[in-house]
C-alpha positions in Angstrom: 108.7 6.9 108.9 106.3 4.9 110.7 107.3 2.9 113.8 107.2 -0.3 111.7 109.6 1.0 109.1 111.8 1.7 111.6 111.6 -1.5 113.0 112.4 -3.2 110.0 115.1 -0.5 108.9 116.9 -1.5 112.1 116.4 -5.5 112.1 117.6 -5.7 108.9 121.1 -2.9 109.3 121.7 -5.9 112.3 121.8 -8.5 109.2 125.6 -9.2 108.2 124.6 -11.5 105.3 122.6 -8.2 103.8 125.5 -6.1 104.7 128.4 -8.9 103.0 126.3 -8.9 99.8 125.3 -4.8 99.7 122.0 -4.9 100.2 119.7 -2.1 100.3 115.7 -1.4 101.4 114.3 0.9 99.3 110.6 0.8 100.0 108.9 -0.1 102.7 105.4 0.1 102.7 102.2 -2.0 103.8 102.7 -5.8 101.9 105.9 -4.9 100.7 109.7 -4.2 101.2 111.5 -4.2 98.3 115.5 -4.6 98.7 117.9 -4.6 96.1 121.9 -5.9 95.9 124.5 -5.6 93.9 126.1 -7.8 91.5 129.7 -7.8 93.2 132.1 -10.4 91.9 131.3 -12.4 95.6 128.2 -12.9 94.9 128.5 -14.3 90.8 128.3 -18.0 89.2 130.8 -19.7 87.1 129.2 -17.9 83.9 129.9 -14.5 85.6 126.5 -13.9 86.6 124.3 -13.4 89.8 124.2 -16.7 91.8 120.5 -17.5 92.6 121.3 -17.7 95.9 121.6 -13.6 95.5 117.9 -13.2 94.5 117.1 -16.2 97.0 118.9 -14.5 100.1 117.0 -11.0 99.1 113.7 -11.8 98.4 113.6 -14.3 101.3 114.6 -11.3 103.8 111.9 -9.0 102.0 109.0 -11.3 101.9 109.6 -11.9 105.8 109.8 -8.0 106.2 106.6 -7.5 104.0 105.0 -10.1 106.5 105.6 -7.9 109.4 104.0 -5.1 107.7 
């Protein structure tokens, strides 16, 4: 794991939104961090599906990890 793995890895374990919605990093690698989540029964809309605020929340915390890389 490169040192800017770790960094991210860590920054984002410190992340209680990530943790309250089970979010996961899977890859890390240069111009890219791909994390995925869950559809728990928190984080659904009124027709029992993912809110957008799900995919928002995600890909907003990967693209600014994927910046760092």
């Amino acid at each position: 794991m490169t040192d800017i793995e770790t960094r991210i890895r860590d920054s984002f374990a410190r992340q209680s939104m990530m943790q309250t919605l089970g979010a996961e990093i899977d890859d890390v690698s240069e111009g890219k961090v791909v994390i995925t989540a869950p559809i728990l029964p928190s984080s659904r809309q009124q027709h029992d599906v993912a809110h957008a605020a799900l995919s928002f929340a995600i890909g907003d915390t990967a693209a600014g990890y994927a910046a760092l890389t």
